[in-house]
C-alpha positions in Angstrom: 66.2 115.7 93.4 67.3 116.5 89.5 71.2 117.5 89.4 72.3 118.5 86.1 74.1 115.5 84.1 77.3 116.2 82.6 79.1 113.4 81.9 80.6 111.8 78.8 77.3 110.0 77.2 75.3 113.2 77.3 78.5 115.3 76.1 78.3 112.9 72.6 74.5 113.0 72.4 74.5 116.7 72.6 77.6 116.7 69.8 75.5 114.8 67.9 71.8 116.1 68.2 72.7 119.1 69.4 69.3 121.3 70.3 67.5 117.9 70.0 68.8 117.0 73.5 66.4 119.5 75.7 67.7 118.9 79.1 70.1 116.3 80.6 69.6 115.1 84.5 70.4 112.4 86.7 67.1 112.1 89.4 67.4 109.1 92.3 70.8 108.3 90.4 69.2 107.7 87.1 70.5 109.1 84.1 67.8 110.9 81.9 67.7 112.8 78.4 65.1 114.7 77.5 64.8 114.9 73.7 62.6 116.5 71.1 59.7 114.0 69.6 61.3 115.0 66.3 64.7 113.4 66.6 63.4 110.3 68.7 63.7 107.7 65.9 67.1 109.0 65.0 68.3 109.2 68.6 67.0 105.7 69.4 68.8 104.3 66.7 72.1 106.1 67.6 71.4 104.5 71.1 71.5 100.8 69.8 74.0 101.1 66.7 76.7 103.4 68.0 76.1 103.7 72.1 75.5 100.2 72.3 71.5 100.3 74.2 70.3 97.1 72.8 67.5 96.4 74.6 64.6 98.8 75.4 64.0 97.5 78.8 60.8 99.3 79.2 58.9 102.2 77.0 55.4 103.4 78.4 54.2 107.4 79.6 53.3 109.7 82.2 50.0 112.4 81.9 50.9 115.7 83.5 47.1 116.7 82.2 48.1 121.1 83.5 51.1 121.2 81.4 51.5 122.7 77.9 53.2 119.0 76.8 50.5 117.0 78.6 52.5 113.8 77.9 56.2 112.9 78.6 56.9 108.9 77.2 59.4 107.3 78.9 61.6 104.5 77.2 64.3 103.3 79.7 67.1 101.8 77.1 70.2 99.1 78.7 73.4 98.4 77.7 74.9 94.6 78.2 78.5 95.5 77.1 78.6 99.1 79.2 76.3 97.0 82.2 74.2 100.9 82.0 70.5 102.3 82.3 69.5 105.7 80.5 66.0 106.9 80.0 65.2 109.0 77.4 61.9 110.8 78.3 59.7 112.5 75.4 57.4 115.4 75.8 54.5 115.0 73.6 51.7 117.5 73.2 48.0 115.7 73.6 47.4 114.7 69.9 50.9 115.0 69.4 52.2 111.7 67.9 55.9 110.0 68.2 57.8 108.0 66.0 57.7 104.2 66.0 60.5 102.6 67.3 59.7 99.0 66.5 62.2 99.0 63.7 64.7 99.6 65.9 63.5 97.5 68.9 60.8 95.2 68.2 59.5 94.9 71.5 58.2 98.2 70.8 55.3 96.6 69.2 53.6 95.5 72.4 54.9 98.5 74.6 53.6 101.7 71.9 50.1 99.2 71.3 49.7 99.7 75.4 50.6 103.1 75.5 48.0 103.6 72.9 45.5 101.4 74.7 45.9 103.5 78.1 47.3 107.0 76.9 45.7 107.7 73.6 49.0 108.5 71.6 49.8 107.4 68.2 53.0 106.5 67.1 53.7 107.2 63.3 54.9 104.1 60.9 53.9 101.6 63.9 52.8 98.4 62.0 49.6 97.7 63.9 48.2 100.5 66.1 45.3 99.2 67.7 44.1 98.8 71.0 45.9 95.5 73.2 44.1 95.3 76.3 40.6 96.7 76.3 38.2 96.0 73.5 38.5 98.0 70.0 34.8 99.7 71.2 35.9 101.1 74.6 35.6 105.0 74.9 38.6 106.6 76.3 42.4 105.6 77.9 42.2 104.6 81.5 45.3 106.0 82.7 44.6 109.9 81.6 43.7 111.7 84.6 41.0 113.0 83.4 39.2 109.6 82.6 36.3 108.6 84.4 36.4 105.0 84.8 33.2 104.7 86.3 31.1 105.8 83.8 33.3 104.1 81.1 32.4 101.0 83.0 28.9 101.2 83.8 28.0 102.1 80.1 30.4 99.3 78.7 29.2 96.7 81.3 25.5 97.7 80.4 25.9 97.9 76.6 28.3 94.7 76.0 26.9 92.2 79.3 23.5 93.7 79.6 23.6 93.8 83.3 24.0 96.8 85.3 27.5 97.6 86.8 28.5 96.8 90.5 30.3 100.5 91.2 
């Protein structure tokens, strides 16, 4: 159950992005901001340098495939000197694509390259955005809801292994 979040964090993110900060709620006791895909290189950083979130714990998406902003990315940030979680969650557009926050937490790198790899969104100024799991030739990202893995795998099975696929 979302309850609106109105506590002193989200009072100085709101003073200091103002509209940027779309909606602030804590769900299953979890603080979340929801933030514009404009501001999110600017917020992040304001997260590490001035509200102390120095590690981004975890960064990947969820596909909503009916809604206008098909996309919302996730990056759940922590604090060691405050011992606090807060997620900022990102609504992105299909084709939409979000800043890179790999200057600002380099273990960004593997988490945006995977989000790539299984979402299909780009993220602008990331230093090497290519594929991490699957192969550079596979057709489509696995966790849309509308892929179908099947035939992704018989094809890919037939073309690269020369063998017919066991689904």
């Amino acid at each position: 159950m979302q309850i609106p979040l109105d506590n002193d964090l989200t009072k100085r993110y709101r003073e200091q992005f103002g509209a940027a900060i779309l909606d602030a709620v804590e769900d299953r006791k979890q603080a979340y901001l929801v933030i514009a895909a404009a501001q999110l290189a600017e917020i992040a950083g304001y997260s590490r340098d001035v509200e102390k979130f120095d590690l981004l714990e975890d960064y990947t998406a969820v596909d909503w495939p009916r809604r206008e902003k098909r996309f919302d990315l996730v990056a759940i940030l922590y604090s060691f000197p405050h011992n606090l979680r807060l997620r900022l969650k990102i609504p992105l557009a299909d084709g939409e694509t979000a800043s890179s926050l790999v200057e600002i937490w380099p273990t960004a790198n593997w988490l945006e390259r995977e989000i790539f790899d299984m979402f299909g969104i780009s993220f602008s100024g990331h230093p090497d955005m290519k594929r991490i799991l699957l192969p550079e030739e596979w057709q489509g990202h696995p966790l849309r809801k509308d892929y179908d893995i099947l035939q992704q795998d018989t094809a890919w099975v037939r073309e690269n292994l020369g063998i017919e696929s066991g689904q």
